[in-house]
C-alpha atoms as one frame of an Amber mdcrd trajectory, in Angstrom:
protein
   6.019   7.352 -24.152   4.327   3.960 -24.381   1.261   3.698 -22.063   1.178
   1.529 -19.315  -0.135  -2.161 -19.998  -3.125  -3.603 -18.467  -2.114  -6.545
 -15.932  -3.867  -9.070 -19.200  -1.410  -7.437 -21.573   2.069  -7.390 -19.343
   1.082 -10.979 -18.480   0.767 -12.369 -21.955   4.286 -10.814 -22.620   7.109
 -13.676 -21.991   9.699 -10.774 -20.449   7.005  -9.116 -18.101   8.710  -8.766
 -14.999   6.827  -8.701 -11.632   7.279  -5.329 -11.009   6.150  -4.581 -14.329
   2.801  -6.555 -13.543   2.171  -4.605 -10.184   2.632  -1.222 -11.777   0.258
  -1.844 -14.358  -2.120  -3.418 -11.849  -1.653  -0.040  -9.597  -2.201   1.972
 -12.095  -5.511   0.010 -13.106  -6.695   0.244  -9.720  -5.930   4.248  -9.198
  -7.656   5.090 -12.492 -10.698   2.994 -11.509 -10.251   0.831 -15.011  -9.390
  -2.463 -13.205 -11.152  -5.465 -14.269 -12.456  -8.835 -12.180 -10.039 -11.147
 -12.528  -6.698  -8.469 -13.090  -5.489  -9.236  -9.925  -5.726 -12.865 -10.177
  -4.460 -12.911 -13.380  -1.069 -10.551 -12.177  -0.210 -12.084  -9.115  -0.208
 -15.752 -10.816   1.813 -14.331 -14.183   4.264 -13.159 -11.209   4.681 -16.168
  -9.300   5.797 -17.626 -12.536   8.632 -15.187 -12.770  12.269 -16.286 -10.525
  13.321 -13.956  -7.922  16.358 -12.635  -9.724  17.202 -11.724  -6.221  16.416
  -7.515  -6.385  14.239  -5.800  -4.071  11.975  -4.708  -6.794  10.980  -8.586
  -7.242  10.244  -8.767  -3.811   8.282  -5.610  -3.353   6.078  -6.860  -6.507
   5.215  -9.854  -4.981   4.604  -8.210  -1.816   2.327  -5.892  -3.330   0.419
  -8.550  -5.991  -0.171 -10.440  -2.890  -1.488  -7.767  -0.933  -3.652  -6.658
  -3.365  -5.269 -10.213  -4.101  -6.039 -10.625  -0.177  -7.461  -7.514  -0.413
 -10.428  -9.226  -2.909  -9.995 -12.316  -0.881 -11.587 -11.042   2.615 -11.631
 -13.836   4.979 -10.201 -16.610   2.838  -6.957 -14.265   2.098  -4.353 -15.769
   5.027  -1.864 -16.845   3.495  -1.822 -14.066   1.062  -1.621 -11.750   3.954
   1.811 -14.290   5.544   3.156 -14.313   2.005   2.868 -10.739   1.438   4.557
  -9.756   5.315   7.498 -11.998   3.803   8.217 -10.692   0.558   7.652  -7.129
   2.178  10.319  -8.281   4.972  12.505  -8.977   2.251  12.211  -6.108   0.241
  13.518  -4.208   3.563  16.308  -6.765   3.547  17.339  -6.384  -0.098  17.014
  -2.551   0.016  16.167  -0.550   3.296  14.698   2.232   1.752  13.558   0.968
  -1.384  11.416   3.009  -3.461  11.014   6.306  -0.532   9.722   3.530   2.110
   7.347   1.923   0.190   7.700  -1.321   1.509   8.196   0.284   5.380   4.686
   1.566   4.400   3.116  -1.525   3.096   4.377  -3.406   6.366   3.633  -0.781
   8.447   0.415  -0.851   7.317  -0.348  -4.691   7.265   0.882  -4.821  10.833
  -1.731  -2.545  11.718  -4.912  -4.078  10.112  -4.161  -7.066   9.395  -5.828
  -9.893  12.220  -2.859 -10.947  14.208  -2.385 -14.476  13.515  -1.765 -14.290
   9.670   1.744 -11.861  10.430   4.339 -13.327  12.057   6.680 -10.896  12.997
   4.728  -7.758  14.031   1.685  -6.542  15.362  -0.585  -3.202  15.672   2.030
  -1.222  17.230   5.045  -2.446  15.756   3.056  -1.359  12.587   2.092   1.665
  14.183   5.561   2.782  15.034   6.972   2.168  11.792   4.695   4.453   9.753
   5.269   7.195  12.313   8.659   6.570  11.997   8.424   7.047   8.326   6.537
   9.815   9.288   9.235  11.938  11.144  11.610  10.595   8.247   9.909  11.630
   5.274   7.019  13.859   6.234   7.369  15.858   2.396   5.781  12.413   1.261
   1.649  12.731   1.832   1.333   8.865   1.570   3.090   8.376   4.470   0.535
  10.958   6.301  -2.254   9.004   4.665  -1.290   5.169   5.742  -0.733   6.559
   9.359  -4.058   8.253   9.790  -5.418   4.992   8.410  -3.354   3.073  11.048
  -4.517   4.974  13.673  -8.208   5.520  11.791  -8.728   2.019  11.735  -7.631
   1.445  15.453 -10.108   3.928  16.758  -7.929   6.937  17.411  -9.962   9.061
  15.213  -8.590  12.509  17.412  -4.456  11.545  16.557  -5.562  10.972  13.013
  -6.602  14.806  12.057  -3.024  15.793  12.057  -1.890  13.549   9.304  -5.397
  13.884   7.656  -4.552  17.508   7.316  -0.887  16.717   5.580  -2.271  14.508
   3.787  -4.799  16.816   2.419  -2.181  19.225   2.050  -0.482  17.309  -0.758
  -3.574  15.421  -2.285  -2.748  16.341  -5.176   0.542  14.280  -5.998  -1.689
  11.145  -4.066  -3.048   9.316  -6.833  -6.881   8.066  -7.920  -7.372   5.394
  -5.053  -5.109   7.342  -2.847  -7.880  10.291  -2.862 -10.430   8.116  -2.034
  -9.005   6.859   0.642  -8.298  10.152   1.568 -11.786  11.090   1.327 -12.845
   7.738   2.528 -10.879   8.584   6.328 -12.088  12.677   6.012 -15.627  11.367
   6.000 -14.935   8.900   8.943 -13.723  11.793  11.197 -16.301  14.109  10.439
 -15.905  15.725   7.472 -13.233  18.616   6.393 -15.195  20.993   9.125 -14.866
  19.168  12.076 -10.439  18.557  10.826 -10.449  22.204  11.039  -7.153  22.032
   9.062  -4.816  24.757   8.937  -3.508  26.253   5.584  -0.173  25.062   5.258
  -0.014  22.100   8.091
């Protein structure tokens, strides 16, 4: 099996498609091998691409944009718009593309992202939709993860053990910057001790 390309390498290739580019940037970023400019370099080799109209385009440059405002702090708004509008059209193109993937993203930008960069949602619209994808697909420990995150980030450190724990649970199928987020929210809450998870919750 050929390994995955580097964001420099699937950029230099003429037939790189996005989501090709925002794969190989993932996987950078989970195995902790990404370099300085990688996201740069991927989201610009994307929006050189046309939308051949799929909901994998439009999840790729929801993602590539996400993950550039994410280096971009407070100079990232209209990264942030552009990725709630490629995200919104993944929906459109496919509502349950990829296990809720792009729920999640949106879900998730709703919820920390400062409210006059989104357009069409806000904290609790975000908040609802990743504990709607919650209830729907609760086998899936990323969707545990972004929703103690959600409600991590908004203070509500108590409702966030639950999914902590499932997300624990299945830490194992999360991948490299998955865990440390993971660990990242633990710590926040108090540590495994104070979760006091369950075997099996």
């Amino acid at each position: 099996m050929r390994e995955p390309s580097t964001p420099e390498a699937v950029g230099a290739e003429a037939a790189a498609s996005p989501i090709e580019l925002s794969r190989a940037l993932e996987d950078a970023i989970a195995e902790n091998r990404e370099q300085p400019n990688d996201r740069q370099r991927a989201y610009e080799a994307a929006a050189q691409l046309p939308d051949d109209q799929t909901a994998n385009y439009a999840f790729a440059r929801a993602a590539l944009a996400g993950r550039l405002a994410e280096n971009r702090g407070l100079g990232a708004g209209k990264l942030v718009t552009e990725a709630e509008r490629w995200a919104r059209l993944t929906l459109e193109r496919d509502p349950t593309y990829d296990g809720g993937a792009a729920t999640r993203m949106l879900g998730t930008l709703y919820v920390m992202a400062p409210g006059r960069l989104v357009e069409h949602g806000d904290a609790e619209d975000g908040l609802s939709m990743l504990e709607r994808l919650v209830a729907e697909r609760p086998e899936d420990p990323r969707n545990h993860l972004r929703l103690a995150e959600a409600l991590v980030f908004l203070g509500d450190t108590d409702q966030a053990k639950a999914p902590l724990c499932r997300a624990l649970d299945g830490r194992a199928a999360l991948r490299g910057d998955e865990q440390r987020l993971l660990a990242s929210l633990v710590k926040d809450v108090g540590g495994e001790a104070e979760l006091r998870c369950a075997s099996g919750t």
